[in-house]
C-alpha positions in Angstrom: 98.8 130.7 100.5 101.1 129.2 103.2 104.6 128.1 102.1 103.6 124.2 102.8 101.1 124.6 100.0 103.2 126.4 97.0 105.4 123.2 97.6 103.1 120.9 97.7 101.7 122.2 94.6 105.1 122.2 92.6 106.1 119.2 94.1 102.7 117.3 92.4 103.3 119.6 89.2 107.4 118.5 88.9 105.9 114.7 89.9 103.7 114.9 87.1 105.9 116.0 84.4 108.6 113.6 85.8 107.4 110.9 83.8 109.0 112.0 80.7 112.4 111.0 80.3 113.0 114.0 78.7 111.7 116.0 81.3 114.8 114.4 83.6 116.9 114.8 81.3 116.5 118.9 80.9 115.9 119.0 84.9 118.7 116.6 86.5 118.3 119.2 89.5 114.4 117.8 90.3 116.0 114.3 90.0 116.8 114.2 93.9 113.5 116.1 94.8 111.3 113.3 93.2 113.9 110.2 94.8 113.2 111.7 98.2 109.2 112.0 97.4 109.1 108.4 96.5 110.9 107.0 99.8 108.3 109.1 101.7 105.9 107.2 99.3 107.3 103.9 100.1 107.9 104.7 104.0 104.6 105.9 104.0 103.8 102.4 102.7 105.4 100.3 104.8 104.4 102.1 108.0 100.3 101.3 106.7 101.5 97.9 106.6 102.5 97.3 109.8 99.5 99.4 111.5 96.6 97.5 109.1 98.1 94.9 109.9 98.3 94.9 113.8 94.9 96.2 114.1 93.6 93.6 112.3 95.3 91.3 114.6 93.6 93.5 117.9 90.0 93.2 115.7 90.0 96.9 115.3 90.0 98.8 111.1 90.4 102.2 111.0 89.5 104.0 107.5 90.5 107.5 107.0 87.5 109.1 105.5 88.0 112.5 103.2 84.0 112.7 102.6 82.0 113.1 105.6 80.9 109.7 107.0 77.6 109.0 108.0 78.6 107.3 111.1 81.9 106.7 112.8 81.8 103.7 114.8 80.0 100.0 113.8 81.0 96.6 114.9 80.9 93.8 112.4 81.8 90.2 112.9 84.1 91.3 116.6 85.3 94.0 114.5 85.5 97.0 115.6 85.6 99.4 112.7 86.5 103.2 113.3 85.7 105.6 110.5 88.1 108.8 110.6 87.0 112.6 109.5 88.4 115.6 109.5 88.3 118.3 107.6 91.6 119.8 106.9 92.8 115.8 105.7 89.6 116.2 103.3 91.1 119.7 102.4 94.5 118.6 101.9 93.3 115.1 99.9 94.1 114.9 96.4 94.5 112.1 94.4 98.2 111.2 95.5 99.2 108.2 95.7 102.0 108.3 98.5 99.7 109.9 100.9 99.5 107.4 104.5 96.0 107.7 104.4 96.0 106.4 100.8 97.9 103.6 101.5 96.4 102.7 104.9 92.8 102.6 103.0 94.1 100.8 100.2 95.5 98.2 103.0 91.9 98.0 104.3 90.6 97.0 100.8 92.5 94.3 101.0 91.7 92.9 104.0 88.3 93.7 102.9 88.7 91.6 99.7 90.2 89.0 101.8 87.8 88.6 104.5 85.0 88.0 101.7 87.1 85.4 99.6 87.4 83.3 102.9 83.6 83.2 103.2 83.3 86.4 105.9 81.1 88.2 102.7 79.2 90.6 105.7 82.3 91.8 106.6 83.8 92.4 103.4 80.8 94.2 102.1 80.5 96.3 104.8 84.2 97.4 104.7 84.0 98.3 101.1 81.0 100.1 101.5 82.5 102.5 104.3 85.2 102.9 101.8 83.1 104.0 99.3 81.3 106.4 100.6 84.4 108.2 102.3 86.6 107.7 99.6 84.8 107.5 96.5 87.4 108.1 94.1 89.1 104.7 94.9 90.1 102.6 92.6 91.8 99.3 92.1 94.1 97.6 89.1 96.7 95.6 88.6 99.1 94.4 85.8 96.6 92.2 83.9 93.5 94.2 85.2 92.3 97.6 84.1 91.4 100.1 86.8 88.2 99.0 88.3 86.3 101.9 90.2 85.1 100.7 94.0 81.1 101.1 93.2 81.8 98.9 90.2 83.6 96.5 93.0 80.9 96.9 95.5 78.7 96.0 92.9 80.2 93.0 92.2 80.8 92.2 95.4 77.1 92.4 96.1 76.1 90.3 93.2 79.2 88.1 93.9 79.6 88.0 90.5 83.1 87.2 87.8 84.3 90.8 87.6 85.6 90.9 91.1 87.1 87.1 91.0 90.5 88.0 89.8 90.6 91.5 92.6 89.4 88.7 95.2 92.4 86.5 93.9 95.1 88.8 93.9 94.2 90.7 96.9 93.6 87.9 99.5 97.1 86.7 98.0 98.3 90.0 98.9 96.9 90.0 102.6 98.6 87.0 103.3 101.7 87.9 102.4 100.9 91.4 104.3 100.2 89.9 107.1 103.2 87.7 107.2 105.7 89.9 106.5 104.3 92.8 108.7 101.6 91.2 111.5 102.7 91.6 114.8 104.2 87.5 114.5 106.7 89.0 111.9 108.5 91.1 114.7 112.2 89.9 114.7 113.8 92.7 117.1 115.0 91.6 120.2 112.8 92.3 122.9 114.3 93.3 126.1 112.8 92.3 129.6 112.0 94.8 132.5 114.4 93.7 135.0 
């Protein structure tokens, strides 16, 4: 076992047990370990933002697949939709939630959700069924929704049925605000000419 893994695997073991207070309190030491984990988490975030975002804008999805795909490219709607494998990120996937690919999939699912809200249902469906298949154990909630699984949104997706309308609300609201606040029109750096 490399040294890479052992950390990994007390870093997801201290993560876990960090949600009891208690746990803090006894281990103040762990207290900056599991700060730094979560900025990775939320850099992690942001930077699947900004890429989801500006492919989206170029008509190009990527989705990170950690179960072998049964194709890799498709085009849908002038999409061009790019499915990702390989095997040491299916090795090294476990469920955790700061991972890029994670978030960058999670992203997708948005869109996905978005584009079939606004009427575009082909392309929705077809993005949520690539996710399904290469990452099955997805799932989506919120704070007035319990976890939903992604077959159980496919399915209702495909029956365009009430127990997807409120994941169709909140995520379309979502991609809006993604693609404001990250889309390649949110840029505010100066750009500087070639002279």
């Amino acid at each position: 076992m490399n040294a890479r893994i052992l950390i990994c695997l007390i870093l997801s073991a201290v993560s876990a047990f960090s949600q009891d207070p208690k746990f803090l309190a006894e281990n103040p030491a762990l207290k900056p370990i599991l700060d730094q984990m979560q900025r990775e988490a939320r850099a992690n975030f942001e930077a699947a933002c900004m890429d989801v975002t500006r492919e989206v804008a170029e008509k190009r999805v990527k989705i990170y697949a950690v179960a072998r795909p049964n194709l890799t490219k498709v085009k849908q709607d002038g999409f061009e939709i790019e499915v990702l494998y390989h095997p040491e990120l299916a090795k090294e996937h476990v469920e955790v939630s700061g991972a890029y690919h994670n978030h960058h999939n999670h992203l997708v699912l948005t869109f996905a959700a978005a584009q079939f809200a606004a009427g575009k249902k082909e392309l929705g469906l077809r993005l949520v069924r690539l996710l399904a298949q290469v990452q099955p154990e997805m799932w989506w909630s919120s704070p007035d929704h319990p976890p939903i699984t992604l077959k159980k949104i496919l399915a209702g997706l495909e029956q365009d049925n009430e127990s997807v309308r409120q994941f169709l609300k909140e995520e379309s609201d979502d991609w809006k605000y993604r693609e404001k606040t990250y889309g390649p029109q949110s840029d505010t750096s100066s750009k500087t000419e070639a002279k």
